[in-house]
TIKEZA-739614 format. One record per residue: x, y, z of N, C-alpha, C, O in turn; residue in one letter. Coordinates in steps of 0.2 Angstrom, whole numbers, plus 5000, padded with zeros to 4 digits. Layout:
REM TIKEZA-739614
XYZXYZXYZXYZA ...
REM end
This chain:
REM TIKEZA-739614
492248504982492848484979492748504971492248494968X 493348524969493148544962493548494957493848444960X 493548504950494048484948494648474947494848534947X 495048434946495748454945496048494939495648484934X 496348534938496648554931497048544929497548554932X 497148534924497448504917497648564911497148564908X 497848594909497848634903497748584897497648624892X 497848534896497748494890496948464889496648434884X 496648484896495948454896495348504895494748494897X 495648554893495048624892495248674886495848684884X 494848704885494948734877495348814882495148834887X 495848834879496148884883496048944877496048944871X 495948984881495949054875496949064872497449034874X 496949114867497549114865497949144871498449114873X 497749214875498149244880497849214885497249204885X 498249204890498149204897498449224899499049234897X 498349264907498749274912498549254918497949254921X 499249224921498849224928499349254932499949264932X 498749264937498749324942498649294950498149264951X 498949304955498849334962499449364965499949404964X 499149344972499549394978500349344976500349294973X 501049374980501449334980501549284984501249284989X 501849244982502049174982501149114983501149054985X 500849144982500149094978500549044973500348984972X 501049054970501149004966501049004957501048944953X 500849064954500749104948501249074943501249044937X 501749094947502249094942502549024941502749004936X 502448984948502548914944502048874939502148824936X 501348914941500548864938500848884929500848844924X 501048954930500948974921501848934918502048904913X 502148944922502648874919502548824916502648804910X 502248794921501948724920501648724913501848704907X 501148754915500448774909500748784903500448764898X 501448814902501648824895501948774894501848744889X 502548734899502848684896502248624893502348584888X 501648604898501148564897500848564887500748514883X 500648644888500248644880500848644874500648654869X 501648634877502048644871501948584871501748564865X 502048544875502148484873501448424870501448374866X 501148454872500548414867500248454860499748454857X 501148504857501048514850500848584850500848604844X 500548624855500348694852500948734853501448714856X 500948814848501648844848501348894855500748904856X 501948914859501848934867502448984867503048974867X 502149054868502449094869502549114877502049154879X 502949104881503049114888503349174890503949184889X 502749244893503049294894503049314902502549304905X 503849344904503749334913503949404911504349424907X 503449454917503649514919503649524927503549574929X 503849464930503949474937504749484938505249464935X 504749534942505349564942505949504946506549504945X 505449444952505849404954505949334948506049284952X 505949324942505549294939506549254940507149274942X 506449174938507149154938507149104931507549054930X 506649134926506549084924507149054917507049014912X 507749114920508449094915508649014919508848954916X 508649024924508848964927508348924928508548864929X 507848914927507448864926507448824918507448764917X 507448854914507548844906508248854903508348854897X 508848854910509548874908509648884902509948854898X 509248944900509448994892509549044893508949064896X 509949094892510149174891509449184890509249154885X 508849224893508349264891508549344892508949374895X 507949374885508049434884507249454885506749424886X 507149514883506549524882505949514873505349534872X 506449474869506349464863506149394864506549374869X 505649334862505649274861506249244859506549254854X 506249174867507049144863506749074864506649044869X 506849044858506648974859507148904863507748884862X 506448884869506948824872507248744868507048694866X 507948774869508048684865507748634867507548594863X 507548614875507448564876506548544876506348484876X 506248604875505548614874505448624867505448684864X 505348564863505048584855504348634857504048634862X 504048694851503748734850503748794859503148804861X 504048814861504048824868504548884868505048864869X 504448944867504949014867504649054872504049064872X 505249084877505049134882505349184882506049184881X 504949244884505249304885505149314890504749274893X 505749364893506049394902505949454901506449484900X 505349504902505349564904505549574911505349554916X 506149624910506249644917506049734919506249784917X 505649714923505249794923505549844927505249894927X 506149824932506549884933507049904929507349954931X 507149884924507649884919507249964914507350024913X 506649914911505949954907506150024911506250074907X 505950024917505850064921506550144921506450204921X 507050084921507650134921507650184916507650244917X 507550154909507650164902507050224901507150274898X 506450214905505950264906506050324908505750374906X 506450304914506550374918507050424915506950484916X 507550394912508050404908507950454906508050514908X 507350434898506950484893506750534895506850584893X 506350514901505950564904506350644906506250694904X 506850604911507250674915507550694909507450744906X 508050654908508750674902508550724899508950764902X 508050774896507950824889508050874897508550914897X 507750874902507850924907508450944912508550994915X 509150884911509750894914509950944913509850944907X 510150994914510651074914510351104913510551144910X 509551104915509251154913508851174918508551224919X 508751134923508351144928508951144936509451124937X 508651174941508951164947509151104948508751064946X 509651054952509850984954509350964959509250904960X 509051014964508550984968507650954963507250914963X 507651014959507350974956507250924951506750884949X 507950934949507850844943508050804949508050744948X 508150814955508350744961507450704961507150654960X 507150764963506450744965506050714958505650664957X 506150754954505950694946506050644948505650604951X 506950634946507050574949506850514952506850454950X 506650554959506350494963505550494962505350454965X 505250514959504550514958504550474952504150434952X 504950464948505150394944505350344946505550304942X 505450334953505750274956505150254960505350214964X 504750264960504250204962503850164958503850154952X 503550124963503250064960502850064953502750024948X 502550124954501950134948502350144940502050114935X 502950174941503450184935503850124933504150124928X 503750074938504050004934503449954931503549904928X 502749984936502249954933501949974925501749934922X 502150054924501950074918502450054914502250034909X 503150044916503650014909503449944908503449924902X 503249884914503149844909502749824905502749784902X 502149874907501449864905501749894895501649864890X 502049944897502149974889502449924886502449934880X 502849844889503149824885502549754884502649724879X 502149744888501749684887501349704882501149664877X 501049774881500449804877500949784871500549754867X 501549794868501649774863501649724860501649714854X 501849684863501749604863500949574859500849554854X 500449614867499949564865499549614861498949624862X 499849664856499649684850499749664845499349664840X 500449634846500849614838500449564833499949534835X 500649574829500049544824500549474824500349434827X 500949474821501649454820501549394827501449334827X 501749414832501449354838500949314837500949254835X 500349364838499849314836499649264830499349204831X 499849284826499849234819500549154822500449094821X 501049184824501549134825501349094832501649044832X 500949104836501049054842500249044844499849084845X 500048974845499348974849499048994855498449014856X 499648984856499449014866500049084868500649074867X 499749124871500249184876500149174881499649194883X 500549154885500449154890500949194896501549194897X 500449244900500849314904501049294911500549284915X 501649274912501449254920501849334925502449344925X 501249374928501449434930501449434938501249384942X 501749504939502049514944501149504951500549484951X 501549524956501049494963500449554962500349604959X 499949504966499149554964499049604964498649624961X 499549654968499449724968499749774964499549834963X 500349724963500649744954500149734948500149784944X 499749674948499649674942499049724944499049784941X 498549704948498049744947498049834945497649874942X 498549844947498649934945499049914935498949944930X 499349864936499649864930499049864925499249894920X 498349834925497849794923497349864922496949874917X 497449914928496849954927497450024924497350084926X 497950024921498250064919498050104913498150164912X 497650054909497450084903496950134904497050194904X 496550114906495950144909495950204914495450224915X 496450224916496750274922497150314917497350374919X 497350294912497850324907497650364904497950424904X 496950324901496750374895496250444897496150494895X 496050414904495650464909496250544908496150604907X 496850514910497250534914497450604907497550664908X 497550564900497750594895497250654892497450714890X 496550614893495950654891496150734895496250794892X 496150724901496150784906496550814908496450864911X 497350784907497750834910498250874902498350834897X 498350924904498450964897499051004900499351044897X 499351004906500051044910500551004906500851054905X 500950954904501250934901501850854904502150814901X 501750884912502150844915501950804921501550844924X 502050754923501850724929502350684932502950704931X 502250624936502650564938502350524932502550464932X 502150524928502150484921502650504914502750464910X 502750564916503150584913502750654906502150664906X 503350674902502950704899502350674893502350624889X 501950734893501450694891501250684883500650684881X 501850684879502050694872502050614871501750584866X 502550594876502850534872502250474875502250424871X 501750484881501250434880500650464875500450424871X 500450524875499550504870500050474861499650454857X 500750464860500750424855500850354856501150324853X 500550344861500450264864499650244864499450184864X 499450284865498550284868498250224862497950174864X 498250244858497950194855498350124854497950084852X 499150104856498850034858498850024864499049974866X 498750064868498550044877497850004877497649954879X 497550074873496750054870496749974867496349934868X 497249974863497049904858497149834865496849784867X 497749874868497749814873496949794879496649734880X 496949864880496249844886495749804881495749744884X 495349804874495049784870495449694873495149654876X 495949694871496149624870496049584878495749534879X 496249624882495949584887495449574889495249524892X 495049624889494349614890494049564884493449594884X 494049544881493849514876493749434878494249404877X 493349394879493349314880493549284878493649234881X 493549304870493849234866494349244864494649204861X 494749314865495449314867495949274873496449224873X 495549324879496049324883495649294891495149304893X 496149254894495749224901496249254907496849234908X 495949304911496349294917496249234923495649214925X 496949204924496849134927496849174935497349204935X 496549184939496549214946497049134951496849084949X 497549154955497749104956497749114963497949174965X 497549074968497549094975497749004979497748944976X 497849024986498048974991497348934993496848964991X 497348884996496648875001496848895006497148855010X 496748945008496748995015496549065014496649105009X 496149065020495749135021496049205018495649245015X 496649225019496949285017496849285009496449315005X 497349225007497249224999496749244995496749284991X 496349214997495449184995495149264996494749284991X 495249305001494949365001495249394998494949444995X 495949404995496349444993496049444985495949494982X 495949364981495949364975495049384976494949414971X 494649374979494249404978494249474974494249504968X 494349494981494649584978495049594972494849644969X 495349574970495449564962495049554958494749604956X 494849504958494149494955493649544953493449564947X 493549564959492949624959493249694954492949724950X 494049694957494449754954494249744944493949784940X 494449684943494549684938493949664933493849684927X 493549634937492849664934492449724934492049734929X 492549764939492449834937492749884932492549934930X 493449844929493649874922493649834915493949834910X 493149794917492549754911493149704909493249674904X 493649684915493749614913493649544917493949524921X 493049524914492749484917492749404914492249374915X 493149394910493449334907493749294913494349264911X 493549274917493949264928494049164926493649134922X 494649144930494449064929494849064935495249104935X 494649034940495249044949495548964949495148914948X 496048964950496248904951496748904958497348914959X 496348864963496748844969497248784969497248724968X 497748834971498448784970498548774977498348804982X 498848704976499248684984498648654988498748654994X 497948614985497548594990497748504991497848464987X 497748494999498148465002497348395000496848405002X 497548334997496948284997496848225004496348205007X 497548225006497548185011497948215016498148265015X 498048155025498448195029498548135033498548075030X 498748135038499148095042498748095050498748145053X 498448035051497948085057498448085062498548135064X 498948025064499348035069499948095068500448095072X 499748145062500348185063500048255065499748285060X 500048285070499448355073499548405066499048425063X 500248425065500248455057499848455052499348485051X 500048405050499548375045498948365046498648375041X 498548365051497948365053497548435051497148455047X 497848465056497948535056497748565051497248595050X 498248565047498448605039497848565035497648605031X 497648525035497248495031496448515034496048525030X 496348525038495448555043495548625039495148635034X 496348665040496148745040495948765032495548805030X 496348705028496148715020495448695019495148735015X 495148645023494448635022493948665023493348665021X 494448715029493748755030493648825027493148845025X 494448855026494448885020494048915015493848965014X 494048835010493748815007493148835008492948895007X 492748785010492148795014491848865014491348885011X 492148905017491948985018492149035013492049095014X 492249015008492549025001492149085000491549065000X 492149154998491749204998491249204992491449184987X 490649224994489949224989490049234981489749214976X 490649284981490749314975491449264969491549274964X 491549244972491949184968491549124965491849094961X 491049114968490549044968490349044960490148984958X 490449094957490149094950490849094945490849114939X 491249084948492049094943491849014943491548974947X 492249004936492448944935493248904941493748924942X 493048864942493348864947493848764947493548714947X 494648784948495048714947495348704953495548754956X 495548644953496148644960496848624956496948584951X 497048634959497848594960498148574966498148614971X 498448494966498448484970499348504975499748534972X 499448494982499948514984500448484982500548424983X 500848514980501548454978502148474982502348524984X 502548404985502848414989503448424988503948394991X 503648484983504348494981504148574979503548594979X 504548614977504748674975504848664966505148624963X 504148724964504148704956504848724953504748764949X 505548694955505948724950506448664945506548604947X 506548674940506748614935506048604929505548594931X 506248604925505848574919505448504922504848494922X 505948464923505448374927504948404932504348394931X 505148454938504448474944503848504939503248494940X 504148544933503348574931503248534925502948564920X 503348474924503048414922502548394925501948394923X 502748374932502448344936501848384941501448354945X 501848424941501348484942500648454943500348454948X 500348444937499748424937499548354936498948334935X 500248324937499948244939499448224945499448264950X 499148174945498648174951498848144957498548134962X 499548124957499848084961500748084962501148064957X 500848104968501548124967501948064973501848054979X 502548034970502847994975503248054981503648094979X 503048034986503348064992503648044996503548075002X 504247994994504647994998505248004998505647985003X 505248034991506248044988506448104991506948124988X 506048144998506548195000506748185007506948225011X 506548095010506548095017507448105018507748145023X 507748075014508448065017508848135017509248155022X 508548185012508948245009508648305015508748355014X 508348285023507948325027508848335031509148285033X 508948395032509648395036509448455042508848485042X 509748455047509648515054510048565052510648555050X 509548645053509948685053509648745058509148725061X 509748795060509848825066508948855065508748885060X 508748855071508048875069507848935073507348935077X 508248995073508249045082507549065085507149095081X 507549065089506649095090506749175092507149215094X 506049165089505749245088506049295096506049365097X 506149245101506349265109507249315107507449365111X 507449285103507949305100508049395100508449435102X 507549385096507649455092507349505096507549565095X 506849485100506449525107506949545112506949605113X 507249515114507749505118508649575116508949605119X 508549565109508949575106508449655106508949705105X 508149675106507649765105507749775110508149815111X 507549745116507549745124508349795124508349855126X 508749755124509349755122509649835121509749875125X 509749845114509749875113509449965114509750015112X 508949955117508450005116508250055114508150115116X 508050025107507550055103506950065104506750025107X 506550115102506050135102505450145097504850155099X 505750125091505450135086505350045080505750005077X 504950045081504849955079504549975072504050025071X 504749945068504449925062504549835059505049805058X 503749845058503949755055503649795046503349845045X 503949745040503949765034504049695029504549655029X 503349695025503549625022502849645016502349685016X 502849615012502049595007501549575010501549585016X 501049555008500449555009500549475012500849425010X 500149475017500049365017500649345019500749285019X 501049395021501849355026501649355033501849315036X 501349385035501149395044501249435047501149435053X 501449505044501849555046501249575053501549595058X 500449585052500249605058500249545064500249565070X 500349475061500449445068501149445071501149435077X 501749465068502249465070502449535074502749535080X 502249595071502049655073501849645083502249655087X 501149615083500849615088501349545092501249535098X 501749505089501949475096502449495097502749465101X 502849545093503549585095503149645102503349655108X 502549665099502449715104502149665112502049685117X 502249625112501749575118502349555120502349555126X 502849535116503549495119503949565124504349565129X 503649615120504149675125503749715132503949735138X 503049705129502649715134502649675140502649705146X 502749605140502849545145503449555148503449535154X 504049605144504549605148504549665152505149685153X 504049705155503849755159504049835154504149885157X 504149815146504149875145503549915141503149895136X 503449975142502650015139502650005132503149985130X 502250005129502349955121501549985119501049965121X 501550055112501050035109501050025102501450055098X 500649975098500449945093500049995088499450015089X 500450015083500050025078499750025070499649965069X 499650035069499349985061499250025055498650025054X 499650055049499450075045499350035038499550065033X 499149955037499049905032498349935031497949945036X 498149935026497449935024497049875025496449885026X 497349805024497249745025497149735031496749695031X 497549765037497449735043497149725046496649755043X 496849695051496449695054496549685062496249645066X 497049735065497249725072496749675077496949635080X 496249705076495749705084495849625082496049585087X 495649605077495649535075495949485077495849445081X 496549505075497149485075497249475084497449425086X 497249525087497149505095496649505099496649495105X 496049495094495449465097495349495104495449475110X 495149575102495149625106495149625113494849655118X 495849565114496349565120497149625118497549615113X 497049665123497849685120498249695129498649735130X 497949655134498649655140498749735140498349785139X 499249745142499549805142499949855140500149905143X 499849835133499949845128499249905126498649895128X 499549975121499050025120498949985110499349945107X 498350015108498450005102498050045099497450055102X 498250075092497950115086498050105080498550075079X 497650125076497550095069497550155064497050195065X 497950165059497850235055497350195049497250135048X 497050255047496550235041496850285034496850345033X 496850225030497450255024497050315020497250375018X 496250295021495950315015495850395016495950445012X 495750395025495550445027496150505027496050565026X 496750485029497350495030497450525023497650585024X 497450495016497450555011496750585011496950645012X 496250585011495750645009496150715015496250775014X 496350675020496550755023497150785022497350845022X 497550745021498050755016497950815011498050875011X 497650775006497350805000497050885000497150924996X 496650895006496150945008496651005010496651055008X 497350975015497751005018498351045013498651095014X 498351005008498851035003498451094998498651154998X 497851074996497451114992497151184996496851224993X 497051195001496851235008497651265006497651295000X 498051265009498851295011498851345003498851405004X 498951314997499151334991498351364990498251364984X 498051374992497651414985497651474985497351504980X 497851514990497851574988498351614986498451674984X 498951534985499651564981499551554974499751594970X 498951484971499151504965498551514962498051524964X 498751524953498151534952497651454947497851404949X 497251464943496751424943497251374940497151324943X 497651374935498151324930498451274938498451214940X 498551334940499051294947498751254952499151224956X 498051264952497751224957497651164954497651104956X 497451184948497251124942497951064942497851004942X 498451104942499151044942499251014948499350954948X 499151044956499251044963498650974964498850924968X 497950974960497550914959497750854957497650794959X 498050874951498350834947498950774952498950714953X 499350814953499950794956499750744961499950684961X 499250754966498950744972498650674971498550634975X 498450664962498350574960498750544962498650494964X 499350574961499950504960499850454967499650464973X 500150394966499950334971500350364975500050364981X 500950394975501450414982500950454988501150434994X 500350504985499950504992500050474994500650484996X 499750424996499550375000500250375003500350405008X 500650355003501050325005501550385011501850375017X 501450465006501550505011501250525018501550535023X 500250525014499950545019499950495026500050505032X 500050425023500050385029500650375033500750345039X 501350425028501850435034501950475038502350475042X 501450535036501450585043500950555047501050555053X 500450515044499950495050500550455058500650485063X 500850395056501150385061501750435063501850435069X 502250475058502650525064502250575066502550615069X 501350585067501050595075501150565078501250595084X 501050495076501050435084501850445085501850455091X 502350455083502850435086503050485090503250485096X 502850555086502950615091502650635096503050675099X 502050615099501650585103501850555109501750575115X 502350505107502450435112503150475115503550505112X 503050465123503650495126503950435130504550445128X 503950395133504250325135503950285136503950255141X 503550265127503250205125503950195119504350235116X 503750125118504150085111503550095108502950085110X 503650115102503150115097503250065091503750075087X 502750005090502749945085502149985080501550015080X 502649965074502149975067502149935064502749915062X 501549895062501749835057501649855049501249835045X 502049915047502049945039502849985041503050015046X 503049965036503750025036503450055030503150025025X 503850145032503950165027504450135019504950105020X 504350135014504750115009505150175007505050225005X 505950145006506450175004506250244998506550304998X 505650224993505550274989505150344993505250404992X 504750324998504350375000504850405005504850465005X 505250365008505950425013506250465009506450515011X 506350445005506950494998506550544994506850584992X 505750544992505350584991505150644996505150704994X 505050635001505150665006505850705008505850765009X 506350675007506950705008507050755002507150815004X 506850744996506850754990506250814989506350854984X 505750824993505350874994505450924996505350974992X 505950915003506350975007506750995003506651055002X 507350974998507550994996507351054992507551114992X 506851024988506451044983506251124985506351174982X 505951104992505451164995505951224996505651274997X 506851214998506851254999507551314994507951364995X 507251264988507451294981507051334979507151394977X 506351304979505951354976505451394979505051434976X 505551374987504951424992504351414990503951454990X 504251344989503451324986503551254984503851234979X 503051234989502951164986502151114986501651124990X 502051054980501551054982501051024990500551024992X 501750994993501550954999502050985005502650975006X 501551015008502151025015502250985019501950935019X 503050995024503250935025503350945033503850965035X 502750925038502750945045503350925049503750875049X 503450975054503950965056503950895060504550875060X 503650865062503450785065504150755060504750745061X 503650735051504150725047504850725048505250675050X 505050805047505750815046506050795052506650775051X 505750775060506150745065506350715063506950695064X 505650665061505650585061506250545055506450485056X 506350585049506850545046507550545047507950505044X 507850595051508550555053508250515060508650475061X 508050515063507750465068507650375063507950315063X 507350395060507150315054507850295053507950235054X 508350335052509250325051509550305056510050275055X 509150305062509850305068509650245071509050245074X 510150175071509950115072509850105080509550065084X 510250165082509850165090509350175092509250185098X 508850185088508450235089507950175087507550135090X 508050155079507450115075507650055074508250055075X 507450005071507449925069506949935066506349945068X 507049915058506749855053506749795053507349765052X 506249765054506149695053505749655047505149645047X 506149635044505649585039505549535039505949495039X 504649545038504249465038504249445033504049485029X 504549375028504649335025504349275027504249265033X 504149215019503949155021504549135018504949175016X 504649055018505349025015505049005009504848945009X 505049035003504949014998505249074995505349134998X 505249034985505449084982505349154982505849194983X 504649184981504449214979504449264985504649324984X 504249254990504249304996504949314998505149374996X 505349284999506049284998506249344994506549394997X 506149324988506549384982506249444982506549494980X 505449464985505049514986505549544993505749594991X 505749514999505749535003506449575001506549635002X 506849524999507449564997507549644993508049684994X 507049634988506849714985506849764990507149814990X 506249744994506249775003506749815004506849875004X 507249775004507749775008508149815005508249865009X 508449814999508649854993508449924995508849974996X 507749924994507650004993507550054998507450114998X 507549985004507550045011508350065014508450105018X 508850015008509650025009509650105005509950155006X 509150105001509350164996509350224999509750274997X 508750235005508650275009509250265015509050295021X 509850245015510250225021510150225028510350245033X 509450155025509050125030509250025030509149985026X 509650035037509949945034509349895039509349915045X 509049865038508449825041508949775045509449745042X 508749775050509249715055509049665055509449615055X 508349635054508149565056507549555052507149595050X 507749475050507149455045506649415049506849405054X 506149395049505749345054505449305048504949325043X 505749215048505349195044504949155047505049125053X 504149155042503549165048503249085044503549055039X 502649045048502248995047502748955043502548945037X 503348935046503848885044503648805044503248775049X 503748785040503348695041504048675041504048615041X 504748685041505248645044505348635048505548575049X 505148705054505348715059504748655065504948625070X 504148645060503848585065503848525065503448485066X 504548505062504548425060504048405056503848375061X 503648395053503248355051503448285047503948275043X 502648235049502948175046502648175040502848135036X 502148205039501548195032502048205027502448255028X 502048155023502548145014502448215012502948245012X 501948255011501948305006502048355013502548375012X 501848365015502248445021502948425022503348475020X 503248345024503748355025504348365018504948375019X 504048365011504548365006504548445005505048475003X 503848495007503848555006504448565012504948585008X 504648555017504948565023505648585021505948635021X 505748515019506448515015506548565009507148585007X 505948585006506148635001506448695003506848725000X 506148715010506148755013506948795015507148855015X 507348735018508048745018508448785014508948815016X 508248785009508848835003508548915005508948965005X 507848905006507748985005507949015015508149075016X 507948975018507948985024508949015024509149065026X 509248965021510148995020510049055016510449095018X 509749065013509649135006509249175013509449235011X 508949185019508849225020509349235027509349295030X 509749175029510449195032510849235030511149265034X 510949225022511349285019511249345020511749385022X 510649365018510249445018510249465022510349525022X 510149415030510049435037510749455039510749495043X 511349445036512049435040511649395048511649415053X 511449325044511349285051510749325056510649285060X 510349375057509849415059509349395057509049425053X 509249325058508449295056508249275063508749275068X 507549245065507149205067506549175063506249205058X 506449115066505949065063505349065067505349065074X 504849065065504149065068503949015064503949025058X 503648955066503348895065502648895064502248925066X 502648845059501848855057501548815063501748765065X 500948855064500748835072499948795069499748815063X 499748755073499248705073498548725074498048715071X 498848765080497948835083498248895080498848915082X 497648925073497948985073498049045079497749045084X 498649095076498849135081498449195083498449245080X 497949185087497249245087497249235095497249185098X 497149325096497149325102497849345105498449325103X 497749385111498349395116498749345118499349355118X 498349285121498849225123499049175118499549135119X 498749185115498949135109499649165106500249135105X 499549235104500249265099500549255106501049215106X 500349285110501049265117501549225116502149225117X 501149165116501449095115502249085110502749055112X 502149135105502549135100503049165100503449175096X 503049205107503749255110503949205115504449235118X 503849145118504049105123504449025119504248985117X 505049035120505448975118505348925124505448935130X 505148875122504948795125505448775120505648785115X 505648715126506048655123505748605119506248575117X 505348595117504848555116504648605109504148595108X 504748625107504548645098505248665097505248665091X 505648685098506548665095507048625099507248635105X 507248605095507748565098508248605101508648575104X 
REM end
């Protein structure tokens, strides 16, 4: 057991940031954290550059990206960085000087090579680095406090400096998906000032924020490691949401309280030397000024949500199975963040169709995944394969550089290298890897637990075009490819499903989802909301107050769905194994009413 944490009970550096995977709970700990130290007098500058950030409604004040002081919080000003915004204004700069002057397929493919994630992670890094340069800030306020986007956002956002200047040192062609490269080396030095500031300990503390459970704990791990590898090793981890008591006669509560302990327990070797705090689980959703008051109190009254618990429709997962059967499609994809379920939902969508006497293989291109695991190397009837991301771009890579070199010359192969950095690799190489698997399968249903994302379909599209403007491209696009994306189009053909938990944060991540695979005139049919603590009744005061919270986001995922949700229950035996996930495609009366 560790200590509780308190911000008023430990000497805080002036910056902080805290960081994990989504919905850990980041964004409400650094709330809290700032209304806590405003009010015991210190001046608190509160910066959110999470894109789902809500915190005009939380602090009901018009935010911008300038410090706006809260009336109702003496010393306490926050800024709203919104980093597709950043983003847009970037890309702007970038293409605008080249409109009328270049081909339309190719300012299209600029375009989209500024519409990914890594371009809204550079704009808002561009606007945080000037923040926690200002001299002007630091003199006016005690504490900065950064609350940023989910782990894999920040983490690229965090090693950007360091990739930057590499990036600046070495490439001398003038253009990339960074843009050109005039308007950043007149940034370099304070990108520079900034990595300094955060590496620095008596500046700056990364607070690492993770869940007590296994996924989270290994995930901030790997943080950890990432960002002490770019010499930021200033780490404090603090476990939100750990559950003190339980209810023995309620199996839930029981339950939930072992898996946290054991968690815990197996807690990975290399965190064992961070500074390490708990917070306890609070049985309400952090939103309201009063909830992130009470945050860090050590005891919460738990019964003011019994009355406010209402029934609302809970569909089982049998639903939606029923409903692909149905229709017959062929092409499955489940699509959600990190730590929603998407490989166990995946695998019982494939086991639910498989039971129903149809050929069914499983495939896997999460890096995270861990299929075999996950079905505890039972897979029934069901075929299963796993693509491997890393291996998938080195051949990539090999395959693009092989094809062009004997068209260009040495500048050319130099830029073709360069290109071949940017993050969208991956995302392509691992999308021809499964349109093998698809083109392959002749009357199997093929389950993938990753979708493609709306930016790498329109990249792709945007390629072709490109290629057949200019009879030369750096990435050829196999024919598999060009099958597979009006296939991806055709809802007879394919279903999107996204995995979502019922909370804020995965909610609004999932939404974005959904957004950018519409941009690709890809509409996702079905949401699946996964490890529901509504859906199990519980009696335990603090699960059943989360329970209740649960309802608002459960109708927010109604909306998005046009009604095309089911719920998956947070289950007592984890779901591992063929018959266990089984279980989860089988509607009993006895777990919904």
């Amino acid at each position: 057991m560790h200590t509780l944490f308190h911000p008023n009970k430990f000497k805080l550096t002036p910056f902080l940031f805290f960081t994990g995977k989504g919905g850990v709970g980041k964004t409400s700990t650094a709330c809290a954290t700032a209304v806590s130290l405003a009010e015991e007098g210190k001046k608190v500058l509160l910066v959110s550059t999470d894109p789902a950030s809500n915190l005009q409604d939380v602090f009901d004040v018009e935010l911008t990206n300038k410090p706006t002081p809260i009336p109702s919080i003496e010393n306490l000003s926050v800024a709203n960085i919104d980093p597709e915004i950043s983003a847009k204004e970037y890309k702007d700069n970038v293409v605008g000087p080249y409109r009328d002057k270049l081909p339309e397929a190719v300012i299209n493919q600029m375009e989209e090579q500024l519409s990914g994630a890594c371009t809204v992670e550079i704009s808002a890094f561009d606007e945080f680095s000037s923040l926690l340069t200002d001299e002007g800030i630091r003199q006016t306020y005690d504490h900065v406090i950064f609350d940023t986007a989910p782990t894999g956002h920040t983490l690229r956002l965090l090693q950007l400096p360091t990739a930057w200047s590499g990036f600046l040192d070495e490439n001398t062609h003038g253009a990339s998906c960074l843009g050109p490269l005039a308007g950043l080396e007149a940034k370099k030095e304070l990108y520079n000032a900034a990595v300094q500031s955060l590496s620095d300990p008596k500046q700056t503390t990364l607070m690492l924020v993770t869940r007590p459970e296994v996924s989270p704990l290994l995930e901030v791990t790997k943080a950890s490691k990432e960002l002490g590898e770019i010499g930021i090793n200033n780490q404090t981890l603090l476990v939100n949401g750990v559950m003190k008591n339980y209810v023995k006669e309620d199996e839930t509560s029981t339950a939930f309280y072992q898996r946290q302990q054991q968690a815990l327990t197996s807690m990975p070797d290399e965190l064992k030397n961070i500074p390490t705090y708990e917070i306890q689980l609070a049985p309400f959703n952090i939103a309201g000024i009063e909830n992130m008051r009470r945050l860090f109190d050590e005891t919460f009254p738990t019964d003011q949500n019994k009355e406010s618990f209402v029934d609302i429709e809970t569909p089982h997962l049998q639903k939606l199975i029923d409903d692909i059967q149905k229709s017959k499609q062929r092409i499955i994809f489940t699509m959600g963040k990190g730590g929603v379920g998407k490989t166990t939902v995946a695998a019982a969508i494939a086991i639910g169709l498989s039971e129903k006497g149809e050929k069914v293989h499983l495939t896997t291109t999460d890096p995270a995944a861990h299929i075999d695991e996950v079905l505890n190397h039972q897979t029934g009837n069901i075929t299963v394969s796993r693509i491997d991301p890393k291996a998938e771009v080195e051949k990539y890579q090999q395959e693009v550089i092989e094809a062009s070199k004997h068209e260009l010359d040495e500048e050319g192969i130099a830029y073709l290298e360069e290109d071949l950095r940017s993050p969208c690799t991956e995302e392509i190489a691992v999308f021809r890897a499964f349109a093998n698997i698809v083109e392959k399968a002749n009357d199997e249903i093929i389950v993938i637990d990753t979708a493609p994302t709306g930016h790498t379909l329109l990249l792709l599209d945007s390629t072709q075009a490109y290629h057949k403007e200019m009879e030369r491209s750096t990435g050829e696009v196999p024919l598999s490819v060009q099958q597979l994306l009006p296939r991806l189009r055709n809802p007879k053909e394919t279903t999107v499903v996204i995995v979502t938990l019922a909370e804020a944060t995965p909610v609004h991540e999932a939404g974005r989802l959904q957004d950018d695979l519409n941009r690709a005139n890809i509409t996702p049919k079905w949401w699946v909301i996964n490890q529901s603590l509504y859906a199990t009744h519980t009696v335990d005061p603090i699960l059943h107050g989360r329970s209740v919270s649960e309802i608002d986001w459960i109708k927010e995922v109604e909306k998005h769905s046009n009604n095309n949700y089911v719920i998956i229950p947070w289950k007592i035996k984890n779901p591992v194994g063929y018959e266990a996930i089984k279980e989860l495609t089988i509607n009993t009366a006895e777990v919904y009413k």
